[in-house]
C-alpha positions as CSV (number, residue, x, y, z in Angstrom):
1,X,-7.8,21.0,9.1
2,X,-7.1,19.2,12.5
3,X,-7.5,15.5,13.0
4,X,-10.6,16.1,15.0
5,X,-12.3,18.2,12.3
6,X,-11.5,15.8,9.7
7,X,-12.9,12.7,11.7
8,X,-16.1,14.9,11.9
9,X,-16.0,15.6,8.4
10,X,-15.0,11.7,7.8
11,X,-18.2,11.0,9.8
12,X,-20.5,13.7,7.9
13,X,-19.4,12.6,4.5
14,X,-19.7,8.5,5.5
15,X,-23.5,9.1,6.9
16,X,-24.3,10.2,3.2
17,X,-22.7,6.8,2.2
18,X,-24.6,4.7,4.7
19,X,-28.0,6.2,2.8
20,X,-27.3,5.0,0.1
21,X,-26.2,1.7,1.2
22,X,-29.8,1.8,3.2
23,X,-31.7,2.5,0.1
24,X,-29.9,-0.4,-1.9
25,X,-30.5,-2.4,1.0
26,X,-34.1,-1.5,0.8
27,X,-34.1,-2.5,-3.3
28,X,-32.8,-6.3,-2.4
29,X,-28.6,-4.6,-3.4
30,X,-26.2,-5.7,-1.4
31,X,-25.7,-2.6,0.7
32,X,-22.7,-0.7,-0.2
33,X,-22.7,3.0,-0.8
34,X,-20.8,5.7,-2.1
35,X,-20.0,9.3,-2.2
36,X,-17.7,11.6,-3.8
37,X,-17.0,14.8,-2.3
38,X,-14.9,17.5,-4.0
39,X,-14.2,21.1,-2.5
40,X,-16.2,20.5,0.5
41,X,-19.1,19.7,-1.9
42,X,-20.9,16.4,-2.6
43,X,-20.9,15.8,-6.3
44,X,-21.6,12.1,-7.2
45,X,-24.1,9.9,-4.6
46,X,-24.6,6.4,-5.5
47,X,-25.2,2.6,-4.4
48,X,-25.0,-1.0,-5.8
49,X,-27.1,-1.7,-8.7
50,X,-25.8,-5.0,-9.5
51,X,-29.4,-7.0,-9.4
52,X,-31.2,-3.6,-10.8
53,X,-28.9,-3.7,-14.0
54,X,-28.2,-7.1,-14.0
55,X,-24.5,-6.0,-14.6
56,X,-21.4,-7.4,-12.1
57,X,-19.5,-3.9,-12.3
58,X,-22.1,-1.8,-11.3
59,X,-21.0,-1.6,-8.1
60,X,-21.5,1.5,-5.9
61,X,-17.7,3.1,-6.4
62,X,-18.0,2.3,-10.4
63,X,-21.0,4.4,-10.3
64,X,-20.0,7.4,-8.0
65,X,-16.7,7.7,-10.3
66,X,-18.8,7.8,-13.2
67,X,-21.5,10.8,-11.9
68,X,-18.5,12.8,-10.6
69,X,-16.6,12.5,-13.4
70,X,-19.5,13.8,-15.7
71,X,-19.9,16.6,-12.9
72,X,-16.7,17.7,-13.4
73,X,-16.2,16.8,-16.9
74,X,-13.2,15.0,-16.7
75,X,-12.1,11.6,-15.6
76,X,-9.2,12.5,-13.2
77,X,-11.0,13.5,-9.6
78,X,-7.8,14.7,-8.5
79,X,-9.5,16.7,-6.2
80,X,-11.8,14.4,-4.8
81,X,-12.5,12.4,-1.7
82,X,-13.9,9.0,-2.4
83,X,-16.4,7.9,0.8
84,X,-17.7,4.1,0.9
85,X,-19.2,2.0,3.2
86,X,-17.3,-1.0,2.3
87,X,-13.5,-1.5,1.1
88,X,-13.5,-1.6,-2.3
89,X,-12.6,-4.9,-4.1
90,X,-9.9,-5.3,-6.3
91,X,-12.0,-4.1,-9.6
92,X,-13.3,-1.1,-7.9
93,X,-9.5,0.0,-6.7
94,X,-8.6,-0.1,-10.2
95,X,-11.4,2.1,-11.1
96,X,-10.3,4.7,-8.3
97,X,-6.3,4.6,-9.6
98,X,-7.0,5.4,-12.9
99,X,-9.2,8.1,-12.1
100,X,-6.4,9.2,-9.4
101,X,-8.3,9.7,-6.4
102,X,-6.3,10.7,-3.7
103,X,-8.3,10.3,-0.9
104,X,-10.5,7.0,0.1
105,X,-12.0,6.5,3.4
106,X,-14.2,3.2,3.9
107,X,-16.2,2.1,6.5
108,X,-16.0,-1.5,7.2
109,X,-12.9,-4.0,6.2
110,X,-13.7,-6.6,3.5
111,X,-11.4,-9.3,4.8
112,X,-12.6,-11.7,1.8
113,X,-13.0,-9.5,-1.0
114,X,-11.1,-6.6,-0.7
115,X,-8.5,-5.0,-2.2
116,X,-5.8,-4.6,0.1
117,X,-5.7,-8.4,0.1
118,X,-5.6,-9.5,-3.5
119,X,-4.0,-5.5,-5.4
120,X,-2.3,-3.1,-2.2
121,X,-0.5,-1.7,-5.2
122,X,-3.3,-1.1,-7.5
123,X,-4.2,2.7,-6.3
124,X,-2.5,6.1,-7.2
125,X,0.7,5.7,-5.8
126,X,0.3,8.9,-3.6
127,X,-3.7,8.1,-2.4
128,X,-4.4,8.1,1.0
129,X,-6.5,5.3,2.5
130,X,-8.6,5.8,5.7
131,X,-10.1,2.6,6.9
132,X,-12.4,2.2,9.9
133,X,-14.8,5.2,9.3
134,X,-18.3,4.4,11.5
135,X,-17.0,0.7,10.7
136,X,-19.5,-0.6,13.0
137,X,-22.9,0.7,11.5
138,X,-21.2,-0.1,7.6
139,X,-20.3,-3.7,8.8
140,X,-24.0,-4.5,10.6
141,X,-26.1,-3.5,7.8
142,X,-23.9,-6.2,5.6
143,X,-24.4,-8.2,8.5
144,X,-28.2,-7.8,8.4
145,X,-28.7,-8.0,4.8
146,X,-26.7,-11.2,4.6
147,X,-28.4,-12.9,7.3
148,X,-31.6,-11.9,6.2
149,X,-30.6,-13.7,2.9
150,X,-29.9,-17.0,4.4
């Protein structure tokens, strides 16, 4: 695959993502989505549920890891591509090296929270990390949800 037709796919994949941020958005979540893609194929879809299951690890990556792993019926998604809106904190990166992800791409930076600041180290040694994916449209609906908090 080219570097063009894998920014278009990037794109493709990280629009499912931003749904699902937009419907936990919509359900008073802080808007973070997540899908996981294997084979071409979306096989997990999922967003924050924090507030919904009153639970602090229910966070949108936690729960696309654990639908695709059922899909597949395995915990390694050595074949998978793991798409999120937002860089996944520290908790959430631990989550994707033990299930050995080898691909991530995220949307917007998480300059407070995220993992490249507080465990660079804590992913599969050979995953790939693609940052930056329609940043701006992940980064204003965190934007939008936060200031409509405040």
């Amino acid at each position: 695959m080219t570097t063009t037709e894998q920014l278009k796919a990037d794109e493709q994949y990280m629009r499912f993502a931003i749904a699902e941020a937009r419907m936990a958005f919509e359900k008073g979540e802080i808007p973070i989505g997540a899908v996981v893609v294997c084979k071409n194929r979306i096989i997990a879809r999922a967003h924050n549920l924090t507030e919904t299951l009153c639970d602090v690890t229910a966070h949108a990556e936690m729960q696309a890891i654990t639908m695709a792993a059922n899909e597949l019926g395995g915990k390694y998604l050595t074949d998978c591509t793991l798409y999120v809106t937002v860089e996944p904190c520290p908790m959430c990166a631990g989550a994707i090296g033990w299930a050995q992800l080898p691909r991530i791409v995220y949307g917007a930076a998480d300059e407070k929270r995220g993992f490249r600041e507080y465990a660079p180290h804590v992913l599969h040694p050979k995953a790939n990390v693609t940052g930056g994916i329609l940043e701006e449209e992940c980064r204003q609906l965190m934007q939008d949800f936060f200031r409509q908090r405040r």
